[in-house]
N, C-alpha and C positions, 0 to 999 in steps of 0.2 A: 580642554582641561589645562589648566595652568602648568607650567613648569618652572616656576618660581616658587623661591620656598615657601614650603605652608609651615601652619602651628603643628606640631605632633598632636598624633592622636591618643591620648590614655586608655590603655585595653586592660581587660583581664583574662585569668584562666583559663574562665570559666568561657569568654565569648572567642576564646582560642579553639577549644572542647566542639562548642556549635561548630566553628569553621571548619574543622576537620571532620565531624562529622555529617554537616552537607556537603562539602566538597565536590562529590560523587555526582549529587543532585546537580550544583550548582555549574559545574563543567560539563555536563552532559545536555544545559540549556540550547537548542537547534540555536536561538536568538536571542536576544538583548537589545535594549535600549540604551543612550547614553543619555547622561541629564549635567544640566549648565550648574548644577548646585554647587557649593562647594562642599569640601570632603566634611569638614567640619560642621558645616550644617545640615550633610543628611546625615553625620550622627546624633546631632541634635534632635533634628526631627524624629530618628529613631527609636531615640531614649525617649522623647516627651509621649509615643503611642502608646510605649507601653508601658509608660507613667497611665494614659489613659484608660490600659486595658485593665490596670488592676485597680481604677478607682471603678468601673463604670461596666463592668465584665455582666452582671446581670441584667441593666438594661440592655445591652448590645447584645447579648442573646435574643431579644425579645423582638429586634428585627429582622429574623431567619437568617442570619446570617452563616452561613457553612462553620462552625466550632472548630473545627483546624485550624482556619486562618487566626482565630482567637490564639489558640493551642500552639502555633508554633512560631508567634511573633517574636518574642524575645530570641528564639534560634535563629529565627533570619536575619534579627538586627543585631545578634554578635556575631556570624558570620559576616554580615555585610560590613561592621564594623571591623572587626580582626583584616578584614582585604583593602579598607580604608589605609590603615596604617601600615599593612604592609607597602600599600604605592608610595603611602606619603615618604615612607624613609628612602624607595629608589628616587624620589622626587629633590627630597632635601640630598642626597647624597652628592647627587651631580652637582646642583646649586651651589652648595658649600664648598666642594671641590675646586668648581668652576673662578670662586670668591679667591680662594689661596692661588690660585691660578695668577691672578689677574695682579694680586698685590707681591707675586715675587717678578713680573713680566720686567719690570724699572732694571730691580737686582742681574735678572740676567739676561736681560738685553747690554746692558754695562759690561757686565763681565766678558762675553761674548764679544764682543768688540774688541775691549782691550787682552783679549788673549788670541784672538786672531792676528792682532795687529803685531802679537810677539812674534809668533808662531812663523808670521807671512815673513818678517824679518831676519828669525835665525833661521829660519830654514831655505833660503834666497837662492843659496850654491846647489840646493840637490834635488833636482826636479823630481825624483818618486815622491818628496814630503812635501814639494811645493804643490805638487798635484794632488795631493791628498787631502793638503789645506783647502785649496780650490773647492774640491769637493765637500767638504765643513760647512764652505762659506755657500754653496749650493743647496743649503739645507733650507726646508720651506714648512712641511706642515708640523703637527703639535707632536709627533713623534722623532720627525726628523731632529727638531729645535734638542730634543729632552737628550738624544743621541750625541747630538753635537759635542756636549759636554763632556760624554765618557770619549771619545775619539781624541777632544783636544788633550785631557788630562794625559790618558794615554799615552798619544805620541810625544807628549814633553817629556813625560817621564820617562821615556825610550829613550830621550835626544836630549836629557837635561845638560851634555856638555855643551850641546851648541847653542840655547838658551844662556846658559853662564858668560858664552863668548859675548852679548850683547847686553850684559847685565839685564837678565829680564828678571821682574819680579817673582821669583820660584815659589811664591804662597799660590798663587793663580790657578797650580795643580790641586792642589788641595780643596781649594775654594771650589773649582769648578768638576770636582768629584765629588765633592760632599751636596753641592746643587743638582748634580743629577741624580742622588740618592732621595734628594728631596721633592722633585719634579717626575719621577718614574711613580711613586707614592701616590701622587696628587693625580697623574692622569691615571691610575688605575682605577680612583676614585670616580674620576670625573668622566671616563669614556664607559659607561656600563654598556654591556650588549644590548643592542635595541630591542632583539629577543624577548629578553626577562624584562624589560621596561615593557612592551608592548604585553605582555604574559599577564604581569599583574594591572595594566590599565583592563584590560577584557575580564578578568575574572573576576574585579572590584564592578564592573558593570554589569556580569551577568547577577553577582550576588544582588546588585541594586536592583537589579528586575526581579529577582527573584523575592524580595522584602516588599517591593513596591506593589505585587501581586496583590497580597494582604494586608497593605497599607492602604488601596484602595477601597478593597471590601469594606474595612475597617472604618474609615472615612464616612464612606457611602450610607455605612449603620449608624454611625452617630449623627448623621446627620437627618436621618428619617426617624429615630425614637429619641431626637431632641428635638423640639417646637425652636421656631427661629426668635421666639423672643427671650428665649433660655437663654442665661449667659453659658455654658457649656457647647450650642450648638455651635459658637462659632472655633470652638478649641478644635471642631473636627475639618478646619481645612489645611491647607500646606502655609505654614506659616512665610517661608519661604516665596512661594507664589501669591500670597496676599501681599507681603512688601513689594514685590514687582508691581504688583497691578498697581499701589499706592504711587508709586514712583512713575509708572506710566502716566496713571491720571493724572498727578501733580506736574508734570511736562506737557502733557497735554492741554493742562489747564493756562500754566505758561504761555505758553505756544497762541491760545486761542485770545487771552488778553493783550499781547504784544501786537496779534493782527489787528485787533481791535484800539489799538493806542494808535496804531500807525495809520489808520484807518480813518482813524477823527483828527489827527496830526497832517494830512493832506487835504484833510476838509479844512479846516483852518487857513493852510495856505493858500487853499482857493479863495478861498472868501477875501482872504486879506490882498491877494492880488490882482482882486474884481475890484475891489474899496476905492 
């Protein structure tokens, strides 16, 4: 599953309502499937069954199909829907995060530089602040970087006479305290517990097995009390999985013409270098 950002998903109240109350059901699933769809298209497909179920409810009875799975489709599919969108927002949270991340890195990698360079400067004569600086400039992961900045402001601000002695630019405190205000923000955003990202990947999957139960049966009935010359019969496959298949064959079709070009393109150059 992607972790790039996706389109939000549109919910309502009411498939809020479902999700809460299978919940119970749907965490207590031993097992689950995962599926290559994307989010946006098994709500698609979700919406379009039970578009299905309320055109076409009396012939799909007429296939024995078990009536619950009739009966509790729309619960499954705002459930399944409601834990769609719950992922999508841990999904887009980080991405986006990740995005303001990347477009302040320029700003305070500059900044960082040039306030080291004060820093290593004035403070030259006192080796407790030289060594402290030392330590700043030892800073390595995305935590450390974000820290950096309240340390440097810090210490200036402790030792603004001996920055004055080397006329250092005295906004630099300011600057690079109002940056870590703004980079503490962004990795709070951006580092979510893998926990709760992982929490709702599993629970958007079991809700999807638990929809997909009765998306099958559902299937399986439209496809037995519609005749395959019906235009209806073909509404009851995975729209999803029929564009695969179309995209396979069509590469495979590819694939089998290119052999066959290159095939009669060697026959040619024999011929012409027997001539």
């Amino acid at each position: 599953m992607t972790d790039t950002p996706v389109r939000p998903i549109k919910v309502t109240p009411e498939q809020k309502k479902h999700y809460e109350m299978l919940l119970p059901e749907i965490s207590a699933l031993p097992e689950y499937t995962t599926t290559s769809m994307p989010l946006d298209e098994a709500v698609g497909e979700a919406n379009r069954v039970i578009a299905l179920i309320k055109e076409d409810r009396a012939k799909l009875e007429r296939s024995g199909i078990e009536l619950h799975y009739l009966d509790s489709f729309e619960a499954r599919a705002g459930a399944m829907i409601w834990s769609a969108a719950e992922l999508v927002t841990y999904i887009n949270m980080e991405s986006t995060a990740k995005k303001e991340w990347d477009r302040l890195q320029p700003e305070a990698k500059e900044l960082r530089r040039d306030f080291l360079k004060v820093l290593k400067r004035a403070f030259r004569k006192d080796k407790e602040l030289t060594d402290a600086v030392k330590r700043i400039r030892g800073g390595r992961g995305y935590l450390d970087r974000v820290l950096d900045f309240l340390s440097m402001s810090k210490l200036a601000q402790e030792n603004k006479e001996l920055l004055e002695k080397v006329y250092a630019d005295l906004s630099l405190i300011d600057r690079s305290s109002k940056l870590y205000a703004r980079l503490t923000d962004i990795l709070s955003r951006m580092v979510i517990d893998p926990k709760k990202m992982n929490k709702a990947k599993t629970t958007f999957f079991k809700a999807w097995t638990y929809l997909n139960e009765a998306r099958k049966e559902i299937f399986e009935a439209g496809q037995y009390v519609f005749k395959e010359n019906d235009p209806r019969h073909k509404l009851y496959y995975s729209k999803y999985h029929v564009k695969l298949g179309k995209k396979a064959a069509a590469k495979a079709k590819q694939k089998k013409n290119s052999a066959k070009e290159a095939k009669e393109k060697s026959k040619k150059d024999k011929e012409m270098a027997g001539a």
